[in-house]
C-alpha atoms as a printed R data frame, in Angstrom:
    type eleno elety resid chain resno       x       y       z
1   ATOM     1    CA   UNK     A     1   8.195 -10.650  11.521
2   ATOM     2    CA   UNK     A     2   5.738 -12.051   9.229
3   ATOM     3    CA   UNK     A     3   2.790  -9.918   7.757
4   ATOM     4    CA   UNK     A     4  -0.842 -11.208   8.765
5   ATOM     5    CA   UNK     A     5  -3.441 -10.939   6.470
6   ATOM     6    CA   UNK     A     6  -6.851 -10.792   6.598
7   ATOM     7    CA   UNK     A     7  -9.819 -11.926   3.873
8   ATOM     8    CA   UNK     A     8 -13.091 -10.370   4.672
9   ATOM     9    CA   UNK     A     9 -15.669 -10.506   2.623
10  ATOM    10    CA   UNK     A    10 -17.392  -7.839   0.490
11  ATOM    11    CA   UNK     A    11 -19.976  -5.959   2.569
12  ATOM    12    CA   UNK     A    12 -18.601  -7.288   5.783
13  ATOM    13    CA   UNK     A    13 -16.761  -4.501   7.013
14  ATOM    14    CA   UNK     A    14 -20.087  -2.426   6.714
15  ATOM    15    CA   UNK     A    15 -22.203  -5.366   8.303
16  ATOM    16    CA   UNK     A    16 -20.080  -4.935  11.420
17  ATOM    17    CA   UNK     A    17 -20.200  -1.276  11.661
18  ATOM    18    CA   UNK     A    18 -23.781  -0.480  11.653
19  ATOM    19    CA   UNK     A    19 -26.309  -2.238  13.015
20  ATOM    20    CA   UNK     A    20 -28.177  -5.046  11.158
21  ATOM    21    CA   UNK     A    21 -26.339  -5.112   8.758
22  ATOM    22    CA   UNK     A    22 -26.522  -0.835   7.778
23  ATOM    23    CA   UNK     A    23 -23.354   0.875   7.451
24  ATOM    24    CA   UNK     A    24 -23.155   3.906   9.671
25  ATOM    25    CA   UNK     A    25 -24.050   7.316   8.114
26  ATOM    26    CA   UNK     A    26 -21.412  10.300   8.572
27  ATOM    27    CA   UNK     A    27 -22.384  12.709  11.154
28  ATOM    28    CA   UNK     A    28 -23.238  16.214   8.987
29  ATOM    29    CA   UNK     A    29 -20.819  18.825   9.286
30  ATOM    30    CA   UNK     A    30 -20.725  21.160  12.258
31  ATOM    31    CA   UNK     A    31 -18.926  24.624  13.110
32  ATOM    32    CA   UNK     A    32 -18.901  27.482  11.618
33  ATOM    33    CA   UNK     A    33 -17.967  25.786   8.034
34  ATOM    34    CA   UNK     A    34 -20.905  23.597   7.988
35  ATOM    35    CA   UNK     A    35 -22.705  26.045   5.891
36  ATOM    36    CA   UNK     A    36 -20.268  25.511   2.955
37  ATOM    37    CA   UNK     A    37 -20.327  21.643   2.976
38  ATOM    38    CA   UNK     A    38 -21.948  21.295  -0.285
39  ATOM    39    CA   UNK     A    39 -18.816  22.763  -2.349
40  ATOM    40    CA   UNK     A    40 -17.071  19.854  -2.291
41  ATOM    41    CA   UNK     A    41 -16.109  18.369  -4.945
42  ATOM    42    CA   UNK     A    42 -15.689  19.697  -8.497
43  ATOM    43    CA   UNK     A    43 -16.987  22.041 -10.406
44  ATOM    44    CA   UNK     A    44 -16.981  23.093 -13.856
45  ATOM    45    CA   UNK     A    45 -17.777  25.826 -15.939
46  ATOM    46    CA   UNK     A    46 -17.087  27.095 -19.932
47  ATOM    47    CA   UNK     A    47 -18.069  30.585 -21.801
48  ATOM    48    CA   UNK     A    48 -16.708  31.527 -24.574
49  ATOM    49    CA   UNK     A    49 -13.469  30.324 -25.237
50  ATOM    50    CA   UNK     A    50 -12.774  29.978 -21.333
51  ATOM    51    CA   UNK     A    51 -13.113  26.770 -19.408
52  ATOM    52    CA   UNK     A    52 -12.726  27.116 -15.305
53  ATOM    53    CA   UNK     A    53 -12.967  24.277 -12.919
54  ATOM    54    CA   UNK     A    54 -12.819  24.097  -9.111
55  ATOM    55    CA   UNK     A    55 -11.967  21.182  -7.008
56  ATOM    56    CA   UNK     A    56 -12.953  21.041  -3.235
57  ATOM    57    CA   UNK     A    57 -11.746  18.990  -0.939
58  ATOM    58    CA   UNK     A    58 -13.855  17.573   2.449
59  ATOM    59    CA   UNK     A    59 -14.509  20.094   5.146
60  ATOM    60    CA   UNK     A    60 -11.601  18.811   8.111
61  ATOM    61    CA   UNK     A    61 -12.066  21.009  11.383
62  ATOM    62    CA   UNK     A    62 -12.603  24.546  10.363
63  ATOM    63    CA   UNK     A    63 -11.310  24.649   6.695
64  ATOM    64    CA   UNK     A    64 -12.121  23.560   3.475
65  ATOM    65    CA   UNK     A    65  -8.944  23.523   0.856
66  ATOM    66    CA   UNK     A    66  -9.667  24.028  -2.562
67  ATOM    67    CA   UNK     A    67  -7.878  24.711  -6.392
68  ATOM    68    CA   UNK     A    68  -9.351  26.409  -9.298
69  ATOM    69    CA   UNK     A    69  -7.914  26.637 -12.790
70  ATOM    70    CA   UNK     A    70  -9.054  28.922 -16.036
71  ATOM    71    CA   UNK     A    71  -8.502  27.503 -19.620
72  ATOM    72    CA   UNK     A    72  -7.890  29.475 -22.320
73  ATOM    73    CA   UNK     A    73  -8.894  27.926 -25.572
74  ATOM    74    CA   UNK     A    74  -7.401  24.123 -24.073
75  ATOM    75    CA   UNK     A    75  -4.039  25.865 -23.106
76  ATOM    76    CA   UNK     A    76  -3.905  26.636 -18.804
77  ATOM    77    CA   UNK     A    77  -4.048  30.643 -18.440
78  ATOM    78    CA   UNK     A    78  -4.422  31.036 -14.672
79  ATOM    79    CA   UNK     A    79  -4.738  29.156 -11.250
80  ATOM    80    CA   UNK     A    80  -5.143  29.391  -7.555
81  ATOM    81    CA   UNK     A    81  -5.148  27.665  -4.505
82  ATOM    82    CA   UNK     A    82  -8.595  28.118  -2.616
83  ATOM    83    CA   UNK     A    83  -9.267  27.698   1.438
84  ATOM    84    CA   UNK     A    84 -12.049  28.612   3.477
85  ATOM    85    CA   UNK     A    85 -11.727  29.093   7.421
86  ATOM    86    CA   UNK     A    86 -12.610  29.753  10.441
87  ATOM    87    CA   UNK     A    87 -10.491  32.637  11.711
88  ATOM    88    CA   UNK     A    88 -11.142  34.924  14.460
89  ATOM    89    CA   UNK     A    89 -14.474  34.329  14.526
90  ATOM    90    CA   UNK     A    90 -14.735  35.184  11.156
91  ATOM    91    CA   UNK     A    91 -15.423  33.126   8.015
92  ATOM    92    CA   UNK     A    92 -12.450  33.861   5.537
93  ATOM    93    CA   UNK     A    93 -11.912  32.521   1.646
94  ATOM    94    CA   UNK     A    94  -8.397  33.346   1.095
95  ATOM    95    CA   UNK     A    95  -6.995  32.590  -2.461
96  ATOM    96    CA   UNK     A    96  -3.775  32.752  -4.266
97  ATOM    97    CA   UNK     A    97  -1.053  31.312  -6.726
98  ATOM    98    CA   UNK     A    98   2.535  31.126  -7.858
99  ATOM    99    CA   UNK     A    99   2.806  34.382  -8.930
100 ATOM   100    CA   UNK     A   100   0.109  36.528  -7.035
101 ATOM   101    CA   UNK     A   101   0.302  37.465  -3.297
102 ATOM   102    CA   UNK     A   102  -2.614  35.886  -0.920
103 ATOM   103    CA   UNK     A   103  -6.434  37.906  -1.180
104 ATOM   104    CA   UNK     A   104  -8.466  36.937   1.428
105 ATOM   105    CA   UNK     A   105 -12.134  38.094   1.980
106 ATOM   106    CA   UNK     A   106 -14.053  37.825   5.019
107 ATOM   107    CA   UNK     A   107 -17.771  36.630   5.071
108 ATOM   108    CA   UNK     A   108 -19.973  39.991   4.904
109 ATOM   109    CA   UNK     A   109 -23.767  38.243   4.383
110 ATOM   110    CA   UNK     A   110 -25.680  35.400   4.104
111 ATOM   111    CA   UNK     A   111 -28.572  35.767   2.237
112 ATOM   112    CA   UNK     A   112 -31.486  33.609   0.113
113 ATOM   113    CA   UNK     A   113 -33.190  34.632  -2.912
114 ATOM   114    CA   UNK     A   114 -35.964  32.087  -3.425
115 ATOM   115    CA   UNK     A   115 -34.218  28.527  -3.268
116 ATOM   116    CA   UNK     A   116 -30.509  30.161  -3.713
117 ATOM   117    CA   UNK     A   117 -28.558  31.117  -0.725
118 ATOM   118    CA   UNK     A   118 -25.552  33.510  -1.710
119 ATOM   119    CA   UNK     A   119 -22.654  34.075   0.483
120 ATOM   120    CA   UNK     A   120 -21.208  37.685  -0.070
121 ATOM   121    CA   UNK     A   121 -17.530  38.022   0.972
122 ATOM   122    CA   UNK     A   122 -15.363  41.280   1.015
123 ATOM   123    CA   UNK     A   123 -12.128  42.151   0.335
124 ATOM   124    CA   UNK     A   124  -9.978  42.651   3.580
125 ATOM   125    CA   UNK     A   125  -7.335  45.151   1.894
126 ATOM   126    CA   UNK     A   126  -9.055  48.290  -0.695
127 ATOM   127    CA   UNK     A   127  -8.132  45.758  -3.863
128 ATOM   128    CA   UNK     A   128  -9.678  44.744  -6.682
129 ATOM   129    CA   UNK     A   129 -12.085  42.352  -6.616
130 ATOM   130    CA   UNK     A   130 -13.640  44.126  -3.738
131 ATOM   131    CA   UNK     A   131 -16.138  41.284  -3.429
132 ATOM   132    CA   UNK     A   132 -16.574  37.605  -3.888
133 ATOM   133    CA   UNK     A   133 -19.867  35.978  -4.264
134 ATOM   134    CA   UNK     A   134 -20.704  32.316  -4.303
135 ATOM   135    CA   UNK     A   135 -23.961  31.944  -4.933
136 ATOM   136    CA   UNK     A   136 -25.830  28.227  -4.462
137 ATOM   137    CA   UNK     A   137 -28.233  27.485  -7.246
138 ATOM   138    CA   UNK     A   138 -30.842  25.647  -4.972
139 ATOM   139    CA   UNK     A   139 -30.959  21.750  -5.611
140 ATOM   140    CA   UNK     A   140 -30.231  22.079  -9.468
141 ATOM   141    CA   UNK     A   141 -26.518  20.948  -9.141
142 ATOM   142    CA   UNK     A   142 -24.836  25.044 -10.153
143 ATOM   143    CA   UNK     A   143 -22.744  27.215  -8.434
144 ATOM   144    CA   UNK     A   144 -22.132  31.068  -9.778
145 ATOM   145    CA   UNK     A   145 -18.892  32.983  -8.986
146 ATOM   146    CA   UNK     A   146 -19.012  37.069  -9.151
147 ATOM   147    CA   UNK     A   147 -16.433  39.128  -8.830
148 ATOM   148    CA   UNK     A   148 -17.367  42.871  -8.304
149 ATOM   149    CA   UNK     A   149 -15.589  46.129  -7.373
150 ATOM   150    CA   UNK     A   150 -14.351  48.804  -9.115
151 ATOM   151    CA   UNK     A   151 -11.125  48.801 -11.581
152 ATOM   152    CA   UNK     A   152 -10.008  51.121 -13.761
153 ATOM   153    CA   UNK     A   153 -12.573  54.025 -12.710
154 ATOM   154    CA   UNK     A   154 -15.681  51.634 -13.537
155 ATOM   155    CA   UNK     A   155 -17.550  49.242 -11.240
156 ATOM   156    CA   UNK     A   156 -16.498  45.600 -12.993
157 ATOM   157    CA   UNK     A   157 -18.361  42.125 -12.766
158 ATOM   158    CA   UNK     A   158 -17.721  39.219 -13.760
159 ATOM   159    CA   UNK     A   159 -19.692  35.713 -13.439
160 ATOM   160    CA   UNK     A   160 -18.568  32.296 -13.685
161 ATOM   161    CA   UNK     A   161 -21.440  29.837 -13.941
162 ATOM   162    CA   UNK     A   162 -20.119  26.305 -12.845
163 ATOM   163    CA   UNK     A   163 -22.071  23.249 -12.989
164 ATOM   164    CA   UNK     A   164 -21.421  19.632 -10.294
165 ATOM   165    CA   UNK     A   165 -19.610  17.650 -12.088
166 ATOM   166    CA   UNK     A   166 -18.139  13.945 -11.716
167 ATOM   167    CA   UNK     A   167 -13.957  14.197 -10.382
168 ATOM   168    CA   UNK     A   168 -13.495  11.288 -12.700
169 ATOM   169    CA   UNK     A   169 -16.098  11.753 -15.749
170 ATOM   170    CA   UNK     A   170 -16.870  14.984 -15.536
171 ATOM   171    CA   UNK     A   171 -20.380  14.347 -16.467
172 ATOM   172    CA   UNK     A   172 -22.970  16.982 -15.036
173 ATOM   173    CA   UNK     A   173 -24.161  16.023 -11.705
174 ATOM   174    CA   UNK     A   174 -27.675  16.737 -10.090
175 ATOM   175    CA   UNK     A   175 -27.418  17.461  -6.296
């Protein structure tokens, strides 16, 4: 059977999917996820000698996938695989990797601190980190990680300031 082709011309496709001529915009998310929309993408961050970068994928249904990897002075030290879900009525951001066993932390608050909104998850199992905070740095295009709990007797933090960046370039991104 023979293939059939067809030519259509640049712009055409979107000429006959809106109306007059506008291509049709993409319905904004809905569910229970549709408050974490904005991560995807990617996302980069460096301090020190450490370099960390997260990659989100779209929001399908009621999960996002993601992957995050830490740099250690150019050479890869760590990575995970990220998802965020719906589950049991819950909002859950599970993460894990080759060699360490699935942490998941359920949604605990959502909160907004002048044009930030930070989403405060906590550990489901008594674990270190005992909390995971994503916190959206209004419109200016930044995203800071925290993880909190106590380890080793003393209450730990550590933040990971990642900035929008361009999958391709990776040139800084407003948004």
């Amino acid at each position: 059977m023979a293939a059939l082709a067809l030519s259509v011309a640049p712009g055409a496709a979107h000429a006959q999917a809106g109306k007059a001529g506008a291509p049709e915009a993409a319905s904004p998310p809905t569910g229970p996820l549709a408050p974490f929309a904005w991560l995807q993408g990617c996302w980069q961050g460096k301090v020190n000698k450490r370099e960390f970068r997260e990659y989100w994928m779209p929001l399908q249904g009621d999960t996002m996938v993601g992957v995050g990897q830490l740099a250690l002075e150019g050479k890869l030290n760590d990575y995970e695989y990220l998802r965020l879900e719906s589950r049991d009525g819950s909002t859950v951001f599970s993460q894990f990797s080759g060699e360490r066993a699935e942490i998941s932390f359920k949604l605990a608050t959502t909160t907004t601190d002048a044009k930030d909104t930070i989403f405060t998850f906590a550990n489901t199992a008594d674990a270190f980190p005992a909390r995971l905070i994503y916190r959206r740095g209004g419109l200016d295009g930044w995203l800071y990680e925290t993880i909190e709990g106590p380890l080793d007797g003393a209450n730990k933090s550590v933040i990971y300031p990642l900035r929008r960046v361009d999958c391709e370039t990776g040139e800084f991104i407003l948004k």
